[in-house]
PQR file with spaces between the fields and no chain letter, atoms N, CA, C, O and H, PARSE charges and radii, in Angstrom:
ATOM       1  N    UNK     1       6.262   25.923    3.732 -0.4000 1.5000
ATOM       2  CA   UNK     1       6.333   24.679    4.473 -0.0000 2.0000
ATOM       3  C    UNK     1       5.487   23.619    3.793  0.5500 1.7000
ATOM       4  O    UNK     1       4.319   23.606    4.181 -0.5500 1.4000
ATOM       5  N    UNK     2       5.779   22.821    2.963 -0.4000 1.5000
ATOM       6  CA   UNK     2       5.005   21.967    2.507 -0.0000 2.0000
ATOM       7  C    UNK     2       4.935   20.966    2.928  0.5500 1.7000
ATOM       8  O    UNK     2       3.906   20.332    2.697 -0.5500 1.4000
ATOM       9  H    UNK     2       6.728   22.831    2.648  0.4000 1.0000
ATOM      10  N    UNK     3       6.334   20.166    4.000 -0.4000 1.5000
ATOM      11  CA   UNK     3       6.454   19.394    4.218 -0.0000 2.0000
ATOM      12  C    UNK     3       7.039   17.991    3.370  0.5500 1.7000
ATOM      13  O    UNK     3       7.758   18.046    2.373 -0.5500 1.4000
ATOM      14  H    UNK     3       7.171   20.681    4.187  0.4000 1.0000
ATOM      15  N    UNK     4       6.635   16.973    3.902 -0.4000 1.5000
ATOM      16  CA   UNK     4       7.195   15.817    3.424 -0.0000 2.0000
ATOM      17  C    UNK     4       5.842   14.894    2.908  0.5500 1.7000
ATOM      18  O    UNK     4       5.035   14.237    3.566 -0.5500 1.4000
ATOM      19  H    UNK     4       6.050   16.929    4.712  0.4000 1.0000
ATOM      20  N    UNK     5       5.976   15.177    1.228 -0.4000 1.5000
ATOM      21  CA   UNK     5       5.265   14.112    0.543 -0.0000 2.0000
ATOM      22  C    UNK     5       4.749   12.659    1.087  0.5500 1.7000
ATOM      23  O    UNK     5       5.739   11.976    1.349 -0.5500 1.4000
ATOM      24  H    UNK     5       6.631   15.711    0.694  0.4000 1.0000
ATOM      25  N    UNK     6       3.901   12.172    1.266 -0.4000 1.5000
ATOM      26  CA   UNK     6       3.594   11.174    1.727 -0.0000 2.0000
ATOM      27  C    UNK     6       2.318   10.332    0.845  0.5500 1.7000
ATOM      28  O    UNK     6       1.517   10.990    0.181 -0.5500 1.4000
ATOM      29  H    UNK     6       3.097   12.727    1.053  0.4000 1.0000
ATOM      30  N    UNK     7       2.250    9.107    0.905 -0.4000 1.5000
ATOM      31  CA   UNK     7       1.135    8.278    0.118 -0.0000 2.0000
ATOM      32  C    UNK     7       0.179    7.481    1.184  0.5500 1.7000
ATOM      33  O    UNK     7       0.931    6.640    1.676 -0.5500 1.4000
ATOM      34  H    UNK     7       2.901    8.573    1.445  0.4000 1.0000
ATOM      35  N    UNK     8      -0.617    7.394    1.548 -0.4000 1.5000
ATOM      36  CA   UNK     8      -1.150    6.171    2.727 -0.0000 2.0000
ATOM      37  C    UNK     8      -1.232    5.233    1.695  0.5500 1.7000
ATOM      38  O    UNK     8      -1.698    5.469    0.581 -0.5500 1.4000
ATOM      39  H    UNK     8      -1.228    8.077    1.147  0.4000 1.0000
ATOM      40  N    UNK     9      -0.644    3.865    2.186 -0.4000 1.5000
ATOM      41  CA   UNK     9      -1.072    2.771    1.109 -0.0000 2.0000
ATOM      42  C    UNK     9      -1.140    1.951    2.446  0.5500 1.7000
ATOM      43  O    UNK     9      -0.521    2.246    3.468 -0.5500 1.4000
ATOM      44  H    UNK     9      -0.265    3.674    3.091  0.4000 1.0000
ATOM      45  N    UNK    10      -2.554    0.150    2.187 -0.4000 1.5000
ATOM      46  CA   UNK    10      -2.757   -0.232    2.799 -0.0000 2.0000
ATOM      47  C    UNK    10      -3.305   -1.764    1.945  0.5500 1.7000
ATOM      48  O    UNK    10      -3.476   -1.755    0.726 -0.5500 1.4000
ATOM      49  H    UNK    10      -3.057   -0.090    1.357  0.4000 1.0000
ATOM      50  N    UNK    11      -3.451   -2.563    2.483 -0.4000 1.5000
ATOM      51  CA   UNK    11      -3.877   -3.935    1.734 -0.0000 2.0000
ATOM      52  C    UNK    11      -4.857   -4.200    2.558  0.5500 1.7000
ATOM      53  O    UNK    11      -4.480   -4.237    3.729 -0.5500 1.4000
ATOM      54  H    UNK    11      -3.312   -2.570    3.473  0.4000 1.0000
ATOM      55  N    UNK    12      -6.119   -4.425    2.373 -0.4000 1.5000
ATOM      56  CA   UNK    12      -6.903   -5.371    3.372 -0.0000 2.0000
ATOM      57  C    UNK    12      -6.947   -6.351    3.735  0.5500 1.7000
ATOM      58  O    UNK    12      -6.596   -7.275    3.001 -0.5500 1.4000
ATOM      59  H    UNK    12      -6.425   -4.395    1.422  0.4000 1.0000
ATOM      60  N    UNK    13      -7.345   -6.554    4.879 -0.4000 1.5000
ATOM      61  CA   UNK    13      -6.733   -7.512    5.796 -0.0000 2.0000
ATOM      62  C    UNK    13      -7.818   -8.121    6.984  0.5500 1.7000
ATOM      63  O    UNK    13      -8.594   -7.302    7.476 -0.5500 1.4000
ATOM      64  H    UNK    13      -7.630   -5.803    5.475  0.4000 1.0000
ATOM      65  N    UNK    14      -7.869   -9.287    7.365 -0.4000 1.5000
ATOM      66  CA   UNK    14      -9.305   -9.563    8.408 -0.0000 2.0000
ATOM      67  C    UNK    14      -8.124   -9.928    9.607  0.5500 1.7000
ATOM      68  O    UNK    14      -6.905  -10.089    9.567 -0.5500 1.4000
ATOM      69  H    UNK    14      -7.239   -9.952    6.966  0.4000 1.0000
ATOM      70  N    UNK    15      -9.188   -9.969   10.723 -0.4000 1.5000
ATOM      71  CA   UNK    15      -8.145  -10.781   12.206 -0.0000 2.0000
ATOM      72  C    UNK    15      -6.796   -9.729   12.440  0.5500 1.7000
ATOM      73  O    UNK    15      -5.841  -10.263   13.005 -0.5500 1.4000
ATOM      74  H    UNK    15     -10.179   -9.839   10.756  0.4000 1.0000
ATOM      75  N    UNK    16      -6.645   -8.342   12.070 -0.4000 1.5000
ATOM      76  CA   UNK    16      -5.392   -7.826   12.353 -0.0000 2.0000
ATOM      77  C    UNK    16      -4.969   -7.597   13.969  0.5500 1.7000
ATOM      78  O    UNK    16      -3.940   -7.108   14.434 -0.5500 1.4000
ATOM      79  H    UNK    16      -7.421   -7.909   11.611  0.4000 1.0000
ATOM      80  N    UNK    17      -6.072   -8.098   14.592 -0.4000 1.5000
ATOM      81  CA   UNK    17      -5.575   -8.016   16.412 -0.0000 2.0000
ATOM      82  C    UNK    17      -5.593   -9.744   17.034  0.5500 1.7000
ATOM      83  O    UNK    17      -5.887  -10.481   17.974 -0.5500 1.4000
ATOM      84  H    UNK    17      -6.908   -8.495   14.214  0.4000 1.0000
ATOM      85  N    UNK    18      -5.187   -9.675   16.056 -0.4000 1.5000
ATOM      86  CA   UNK    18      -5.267  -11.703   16.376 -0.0000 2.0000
ATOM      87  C    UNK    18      -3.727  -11.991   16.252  0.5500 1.7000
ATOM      88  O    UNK    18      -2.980  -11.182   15.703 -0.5500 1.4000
ATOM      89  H    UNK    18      -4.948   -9.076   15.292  0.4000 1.0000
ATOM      90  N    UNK    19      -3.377  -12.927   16.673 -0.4000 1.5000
ATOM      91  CA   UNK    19      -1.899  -14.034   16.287 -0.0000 2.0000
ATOM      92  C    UNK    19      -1.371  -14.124   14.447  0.5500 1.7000
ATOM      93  O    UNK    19      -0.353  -13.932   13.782 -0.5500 1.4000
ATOM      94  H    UNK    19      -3.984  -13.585   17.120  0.4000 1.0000
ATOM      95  N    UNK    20      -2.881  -14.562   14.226 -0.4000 1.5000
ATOM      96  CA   UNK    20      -2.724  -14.552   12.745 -0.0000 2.0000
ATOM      97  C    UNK    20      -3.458  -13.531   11.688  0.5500 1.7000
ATOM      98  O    UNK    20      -4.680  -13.597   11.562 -0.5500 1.4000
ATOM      99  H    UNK    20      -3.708  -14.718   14.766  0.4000 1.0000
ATOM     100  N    UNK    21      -2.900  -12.847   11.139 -0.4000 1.5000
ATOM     101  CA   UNK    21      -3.576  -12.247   10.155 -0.0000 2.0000
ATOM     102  C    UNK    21      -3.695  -12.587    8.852  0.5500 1.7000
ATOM     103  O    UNK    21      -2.715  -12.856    8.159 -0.5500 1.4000
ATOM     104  H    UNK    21      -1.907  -12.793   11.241  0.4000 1.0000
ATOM     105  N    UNK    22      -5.037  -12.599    8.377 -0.4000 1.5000
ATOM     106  CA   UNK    22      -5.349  -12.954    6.810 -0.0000 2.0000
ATOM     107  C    UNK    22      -5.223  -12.171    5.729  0.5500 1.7000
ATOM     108  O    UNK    22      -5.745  -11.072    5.916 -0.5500 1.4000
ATOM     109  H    UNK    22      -5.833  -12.380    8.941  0.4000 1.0000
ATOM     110  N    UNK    23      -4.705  -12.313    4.604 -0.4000 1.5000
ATOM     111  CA   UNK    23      -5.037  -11.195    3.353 -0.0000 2.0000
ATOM     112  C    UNK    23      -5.594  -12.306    2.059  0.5500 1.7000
ATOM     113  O    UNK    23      -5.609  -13.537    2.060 -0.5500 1.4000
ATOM     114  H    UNK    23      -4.281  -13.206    4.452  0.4000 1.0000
ATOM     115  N    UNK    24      -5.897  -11.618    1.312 -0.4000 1.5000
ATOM     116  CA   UNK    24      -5.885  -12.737    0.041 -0.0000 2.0000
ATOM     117  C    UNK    24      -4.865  -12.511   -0.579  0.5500 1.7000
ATOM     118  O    UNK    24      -4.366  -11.546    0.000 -0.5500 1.4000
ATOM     119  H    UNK    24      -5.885  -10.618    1.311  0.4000 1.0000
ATOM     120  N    UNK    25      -4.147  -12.833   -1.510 -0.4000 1.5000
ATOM     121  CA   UNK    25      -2.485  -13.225   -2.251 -0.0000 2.0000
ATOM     122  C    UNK    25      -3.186  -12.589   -3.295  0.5500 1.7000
ATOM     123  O    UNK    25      -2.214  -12.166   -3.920 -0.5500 1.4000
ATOM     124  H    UNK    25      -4.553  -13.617   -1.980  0.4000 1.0000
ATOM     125  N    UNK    26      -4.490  -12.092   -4.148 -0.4000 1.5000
ATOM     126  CA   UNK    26      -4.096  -11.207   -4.952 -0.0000 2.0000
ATOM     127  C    UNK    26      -4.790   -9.760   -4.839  0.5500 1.7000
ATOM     128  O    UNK    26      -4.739   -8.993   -5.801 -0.5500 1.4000
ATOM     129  H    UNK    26      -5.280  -12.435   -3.639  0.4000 1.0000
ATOM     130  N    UNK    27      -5.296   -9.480   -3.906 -0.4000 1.5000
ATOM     131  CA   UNK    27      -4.959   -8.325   -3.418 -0.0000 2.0000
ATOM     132  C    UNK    27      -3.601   -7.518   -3.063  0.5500 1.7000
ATOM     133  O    UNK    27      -3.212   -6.393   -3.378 -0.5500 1.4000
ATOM     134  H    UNK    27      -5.337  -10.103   -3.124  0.4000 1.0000
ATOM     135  N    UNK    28      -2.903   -8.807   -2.085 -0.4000 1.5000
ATOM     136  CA   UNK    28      -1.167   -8.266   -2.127 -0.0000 2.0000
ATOM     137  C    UNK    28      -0.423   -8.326   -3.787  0.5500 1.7000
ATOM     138  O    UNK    28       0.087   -7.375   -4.379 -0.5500 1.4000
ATOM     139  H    UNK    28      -3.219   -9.721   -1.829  0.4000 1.0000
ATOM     140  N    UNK    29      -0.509   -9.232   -4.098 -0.4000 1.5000
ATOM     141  CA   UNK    29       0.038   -8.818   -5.789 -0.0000 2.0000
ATOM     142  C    UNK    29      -0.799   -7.702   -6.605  0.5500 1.7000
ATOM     143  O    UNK    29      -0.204   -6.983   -7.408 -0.5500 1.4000
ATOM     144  H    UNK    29      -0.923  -10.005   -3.617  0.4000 1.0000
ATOM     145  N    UNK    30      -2.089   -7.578   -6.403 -0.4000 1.5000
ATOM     146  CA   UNK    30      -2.420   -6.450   -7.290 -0.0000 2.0000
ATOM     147  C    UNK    30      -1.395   -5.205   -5.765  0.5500 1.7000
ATOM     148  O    UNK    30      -0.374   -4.768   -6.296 -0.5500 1.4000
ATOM     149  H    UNK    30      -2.572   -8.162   -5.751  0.4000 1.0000
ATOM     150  N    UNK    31      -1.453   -4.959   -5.045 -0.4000 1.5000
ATOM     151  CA   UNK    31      -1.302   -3.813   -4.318 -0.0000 2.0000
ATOM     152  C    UNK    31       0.273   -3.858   -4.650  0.5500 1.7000
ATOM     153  O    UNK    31       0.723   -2.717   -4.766 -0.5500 1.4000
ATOM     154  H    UNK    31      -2.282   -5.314   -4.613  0.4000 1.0000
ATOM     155  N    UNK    32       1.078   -4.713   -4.806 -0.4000 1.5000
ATOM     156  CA   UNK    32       2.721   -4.521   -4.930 -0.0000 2.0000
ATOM     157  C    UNK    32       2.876   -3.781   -6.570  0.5500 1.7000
ATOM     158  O    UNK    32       3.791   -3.011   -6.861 -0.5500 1.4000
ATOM     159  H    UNK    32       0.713   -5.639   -4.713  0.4000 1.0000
ATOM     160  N    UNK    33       1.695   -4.238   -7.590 -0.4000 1.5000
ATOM     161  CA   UNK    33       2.269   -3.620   -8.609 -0.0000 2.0000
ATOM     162  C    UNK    33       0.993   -2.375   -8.816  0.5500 1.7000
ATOM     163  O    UNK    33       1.034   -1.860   -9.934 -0.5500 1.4000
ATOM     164  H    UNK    33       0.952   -4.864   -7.353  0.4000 1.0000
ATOM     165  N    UNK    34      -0.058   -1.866   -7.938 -0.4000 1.5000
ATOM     166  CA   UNK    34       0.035   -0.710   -7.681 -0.0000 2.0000
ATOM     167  C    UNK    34       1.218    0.117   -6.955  0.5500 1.7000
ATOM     168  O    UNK    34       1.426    1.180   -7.540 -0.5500 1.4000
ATOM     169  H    UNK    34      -0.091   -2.283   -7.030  0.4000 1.0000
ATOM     170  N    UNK    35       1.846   -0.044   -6.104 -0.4000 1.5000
ATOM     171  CA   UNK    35       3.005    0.572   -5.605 -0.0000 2.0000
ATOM     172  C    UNK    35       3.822    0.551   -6.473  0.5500 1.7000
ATOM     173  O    UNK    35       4.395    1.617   -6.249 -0.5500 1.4000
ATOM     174  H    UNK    35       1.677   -0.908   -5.629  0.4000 1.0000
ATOM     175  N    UNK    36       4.396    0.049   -7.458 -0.4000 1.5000
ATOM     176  CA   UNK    36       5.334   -0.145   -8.320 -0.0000 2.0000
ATOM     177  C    UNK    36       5.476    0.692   -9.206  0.5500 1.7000
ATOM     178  O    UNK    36       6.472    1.321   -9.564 -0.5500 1.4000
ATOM     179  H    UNK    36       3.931   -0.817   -7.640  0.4000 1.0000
ATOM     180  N    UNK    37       3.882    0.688   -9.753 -0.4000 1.5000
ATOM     181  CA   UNK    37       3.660    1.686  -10.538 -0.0000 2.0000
ATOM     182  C    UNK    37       3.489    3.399   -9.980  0.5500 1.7000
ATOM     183  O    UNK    37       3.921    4.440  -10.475 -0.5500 1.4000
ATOM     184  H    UNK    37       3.073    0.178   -9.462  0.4000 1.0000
ATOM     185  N    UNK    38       2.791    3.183   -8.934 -0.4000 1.5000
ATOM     186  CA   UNK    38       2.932    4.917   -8.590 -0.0000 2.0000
ATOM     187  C    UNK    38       4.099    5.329   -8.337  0.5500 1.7000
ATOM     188  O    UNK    38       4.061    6.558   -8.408 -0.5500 1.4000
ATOM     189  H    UNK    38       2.440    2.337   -8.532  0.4000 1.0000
ATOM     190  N    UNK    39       5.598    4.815   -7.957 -0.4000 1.5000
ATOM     191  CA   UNK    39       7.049    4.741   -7.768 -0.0000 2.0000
ATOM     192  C    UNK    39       7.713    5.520   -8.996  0.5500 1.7000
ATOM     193  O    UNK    39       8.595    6.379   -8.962 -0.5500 1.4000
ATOM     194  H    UNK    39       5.629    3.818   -7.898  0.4000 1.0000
ATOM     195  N    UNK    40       6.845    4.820  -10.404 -0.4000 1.5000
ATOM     196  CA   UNK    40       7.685    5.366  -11.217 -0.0000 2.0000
ATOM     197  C    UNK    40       7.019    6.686  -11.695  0.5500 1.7000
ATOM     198  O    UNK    40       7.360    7.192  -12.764 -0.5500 1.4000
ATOM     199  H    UNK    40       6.128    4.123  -10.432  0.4000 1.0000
ATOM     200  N    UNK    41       6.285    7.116  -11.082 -0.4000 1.5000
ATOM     201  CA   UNK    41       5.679    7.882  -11.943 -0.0000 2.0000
ATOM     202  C    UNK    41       6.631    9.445  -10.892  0.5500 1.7000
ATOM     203  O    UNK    41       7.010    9.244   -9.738 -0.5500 1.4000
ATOM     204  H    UNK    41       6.008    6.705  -10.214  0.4000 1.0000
ATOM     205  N    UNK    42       6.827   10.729  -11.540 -0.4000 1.5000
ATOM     206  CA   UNK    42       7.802   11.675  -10.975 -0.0000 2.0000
ATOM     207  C    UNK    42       6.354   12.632  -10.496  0.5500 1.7000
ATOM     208  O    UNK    42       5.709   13.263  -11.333 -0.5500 1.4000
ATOM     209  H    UNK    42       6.520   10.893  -12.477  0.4000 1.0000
ATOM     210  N    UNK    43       5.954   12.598   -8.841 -0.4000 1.5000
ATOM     211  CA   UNK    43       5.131   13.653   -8.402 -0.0000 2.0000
ATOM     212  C    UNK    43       5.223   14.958   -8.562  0.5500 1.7000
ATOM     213  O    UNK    43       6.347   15.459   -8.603 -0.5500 1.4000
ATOM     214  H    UNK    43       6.478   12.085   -8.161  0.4000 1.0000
ATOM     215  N    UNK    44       4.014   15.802   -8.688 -0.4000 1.5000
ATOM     216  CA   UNK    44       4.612   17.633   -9.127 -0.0000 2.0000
ATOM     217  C    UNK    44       4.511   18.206   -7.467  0.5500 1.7000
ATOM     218  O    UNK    44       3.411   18.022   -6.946 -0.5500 1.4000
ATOM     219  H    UNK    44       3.101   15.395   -8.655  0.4000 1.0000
ATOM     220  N    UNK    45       4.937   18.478   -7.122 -0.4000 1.5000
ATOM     221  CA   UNK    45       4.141   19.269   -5.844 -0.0000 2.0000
ATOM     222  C    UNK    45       5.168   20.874   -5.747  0.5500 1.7000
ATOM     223  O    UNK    45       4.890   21.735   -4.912 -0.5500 1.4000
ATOM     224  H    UNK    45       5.831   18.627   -7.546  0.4000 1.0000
């Protein structure tokens, strides 16, 4: 039973129980081409 592979990925973020939430724009661009890159890579499990 190994189950189903999974990654936690997350961006930081301030005010997330508020109306508006903040991030900085390159945290989300560095974090989209971290995801991008771990995508291509083929996991062993």
């Amino acid at each position: 039973n190994a189950g189903i592979p999974s990654i936690p990925f997350s961006i930081a973020s301030r005010y997330i129980h508020s109306p508006v939430e903040v991030i900085d724009m390159k945290d989300l661009e560095d974090g989209v081409k971290l995801l991008v890159e771990a995508l291509k890579t083929k996991p062993k499990f």
